[in-house]
N, C-alpha and C positions, 0 to 999 in steps of 0.2 A: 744195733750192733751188727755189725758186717761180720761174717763168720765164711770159712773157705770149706769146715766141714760140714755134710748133709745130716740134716737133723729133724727126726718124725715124731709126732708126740701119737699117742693112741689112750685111749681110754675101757675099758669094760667092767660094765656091772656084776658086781658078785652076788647079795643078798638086799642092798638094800638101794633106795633110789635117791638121788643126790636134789639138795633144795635147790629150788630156778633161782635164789636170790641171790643178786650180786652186791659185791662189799667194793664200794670207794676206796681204793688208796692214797689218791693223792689230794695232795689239803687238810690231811686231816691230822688234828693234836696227834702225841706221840701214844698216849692214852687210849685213844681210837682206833690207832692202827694196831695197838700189840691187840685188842679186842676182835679188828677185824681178822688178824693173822688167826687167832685159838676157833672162831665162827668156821673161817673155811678148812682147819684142819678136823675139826668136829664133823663137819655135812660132809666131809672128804673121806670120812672110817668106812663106807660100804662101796670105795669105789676103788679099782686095781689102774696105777695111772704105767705106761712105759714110753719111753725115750729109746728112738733109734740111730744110735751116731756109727758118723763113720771117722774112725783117725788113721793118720800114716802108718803103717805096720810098723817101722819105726820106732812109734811110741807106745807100742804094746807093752814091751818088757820095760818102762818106767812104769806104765799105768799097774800093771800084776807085782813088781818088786819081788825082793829077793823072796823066795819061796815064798811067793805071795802074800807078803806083810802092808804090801800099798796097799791093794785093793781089797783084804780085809780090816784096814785100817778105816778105809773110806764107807766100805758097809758097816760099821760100827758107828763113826758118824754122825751117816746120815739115815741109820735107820734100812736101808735100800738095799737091793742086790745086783750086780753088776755080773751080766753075761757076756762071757769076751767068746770074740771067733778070734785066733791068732792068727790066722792063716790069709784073712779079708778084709782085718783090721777092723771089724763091725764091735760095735756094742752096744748091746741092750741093758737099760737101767730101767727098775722095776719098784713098785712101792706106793703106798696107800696115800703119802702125804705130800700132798704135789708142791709144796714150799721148799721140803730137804729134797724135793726128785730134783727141782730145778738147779738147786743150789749145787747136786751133788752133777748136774748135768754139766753145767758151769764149770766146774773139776776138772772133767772127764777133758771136756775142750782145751783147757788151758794145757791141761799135759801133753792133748794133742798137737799144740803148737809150741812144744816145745820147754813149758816152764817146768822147774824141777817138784814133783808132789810136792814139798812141803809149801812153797810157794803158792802152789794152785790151790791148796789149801786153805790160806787164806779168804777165798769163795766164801769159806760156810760163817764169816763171820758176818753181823750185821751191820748193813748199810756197803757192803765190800761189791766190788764188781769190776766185769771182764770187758773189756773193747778189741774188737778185731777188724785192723785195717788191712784190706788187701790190697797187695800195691799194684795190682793190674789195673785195678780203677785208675790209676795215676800215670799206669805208662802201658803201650802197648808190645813192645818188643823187649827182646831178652837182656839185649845190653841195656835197655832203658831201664828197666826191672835191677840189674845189678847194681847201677848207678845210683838209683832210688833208694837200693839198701845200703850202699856204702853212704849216705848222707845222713841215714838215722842211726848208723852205728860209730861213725865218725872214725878219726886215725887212734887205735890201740881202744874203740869202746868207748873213748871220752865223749862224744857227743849224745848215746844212748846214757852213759852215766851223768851225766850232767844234766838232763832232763830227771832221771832217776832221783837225784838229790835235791833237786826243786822242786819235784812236785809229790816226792815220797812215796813211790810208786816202783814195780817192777817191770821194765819192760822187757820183752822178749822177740828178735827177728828171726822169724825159721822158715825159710822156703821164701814163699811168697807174701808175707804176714807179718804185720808188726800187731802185735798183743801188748796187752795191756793188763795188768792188774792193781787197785788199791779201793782205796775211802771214793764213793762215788766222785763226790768232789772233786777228790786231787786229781783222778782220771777223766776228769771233763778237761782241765788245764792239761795233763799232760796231751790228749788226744788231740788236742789245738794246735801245741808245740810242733807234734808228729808229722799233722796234715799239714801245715806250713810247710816245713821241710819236703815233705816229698812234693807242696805242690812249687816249691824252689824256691823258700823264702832264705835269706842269712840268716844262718847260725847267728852271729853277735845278736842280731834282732830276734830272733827268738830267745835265746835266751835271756836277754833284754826286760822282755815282756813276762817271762817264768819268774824272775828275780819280783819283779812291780806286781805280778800277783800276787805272791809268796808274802810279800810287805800289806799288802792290802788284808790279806786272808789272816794273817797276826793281828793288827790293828781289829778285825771285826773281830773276833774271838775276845781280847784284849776286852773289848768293850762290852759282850757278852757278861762278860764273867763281873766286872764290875756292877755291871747291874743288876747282877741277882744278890738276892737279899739271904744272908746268910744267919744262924742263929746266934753264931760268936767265932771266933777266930779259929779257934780247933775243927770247927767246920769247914772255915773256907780254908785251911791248911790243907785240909784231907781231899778236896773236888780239887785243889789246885796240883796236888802231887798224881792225883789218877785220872 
């Protein structure tokens, strides 16, 4: 993930010392993982983890809300505490459980780039995530930079809402930065969509290609679900409505 803000993670030991052993994520049944998730929140309880971001002063006063109901919303959460400098645009997030510190890290960034909290919110659900494409990678100069964002925002928004609706995702261009939030998945498609365009592909072809994914990603599901073995009809009603 490409990110335009600066971000330090730190660690210090409180009372107890953290196990060397490390837990596999990827590959493994879905079984496995919620087991390895509750392992490293367990060996995680003697250990004080912080996050040092920096956002646009800008987005202070969405991150705090009105008499600070965002950012007590967000330490409720995620368990965590968030230290704002107002003045430097800095924040420190704090917290024992480095699974909701990242999640609530992920937050903090999206509001930085501009998405509205409830959106960025999204974050704390499972399997959800953030992409941050900077469009300097894509162009060097200011009017290149402009032109790059009007291509992903398209005339009145339609070209950002049109990926939006394909790939069921929220995107957001703020400054320099096209963000991303949804289902890992759909933001692997959309983030495809994105980089095409800024690296100057057509609009019709991309969205072309958003439509023939969108089909494809129905179709497997589709056949997912037929192949799970269900105990009677009132079953598969109730996984097909949730």
């Amino acid at each position: 993930m490409r990110e335009n803000s600066k971000s330090k993670i730190y660690k210090r030991k409180i009372n107890h010392s953290s196990s060397s052993d490390k837990v596999k994520h990827e590959n493994e049944e879905p079984e496995k993982k919620n087991q390895a998730r509750k392992k490293i929140e367990q060996e995680a309880g003697g250990i004080d983890f912080e996050y040092m971001l920096k956002i646009p002063k800008s987005r202070i006063a969405p991150l705090i809300g009105t008499k600070g109901r965002t950012k007590s919303r967000l330490e409720v959460e995620s368990g965590c505490e968030l230290g704002i400098d107002s003045s430097e645009g800095e924040v420190r997030i704090s917290g024992n459980n480095p699974i909701k510190l990242f999640e609530l890290r992920n937050v903090v960034l999206a509001i930085g780039r501009g998405f509205n909290p409830e959106i960025a919110e999204n974050l704390f659900k499972k399997d959800y995530t953030l992409e941050i494409l900077n469009i300097r990678d894509y162009a060097k100069t200011k009017n290149s930079i402009i032109r790059l964002r009007g291509r992903v925002i398209g005339e009145k928004g339609k070209s950002r809402k049109t990926i939006e609706q394909l790939t069921d995702t929220n995107i957001c261009v703020f400054g320099k930065t096209v963000s991303i939030i949804g289902h890992v998945y759909d933001v692997r498609d959309a983030k495809r969509a994105v980089d095409s365009l800024l690296e100057g592909g057509r609009h019709a072809n991309v969205y072309s290609w958003l439509e023939k994914r969108r089909k494809e990603r129905i179709k497997e599901e589709q056949i997912d679900f037929n192949e799970f073995k269900f105990s009677d009809e009132e079953e598969k009603k109730f996984v097909r409505e949730n």
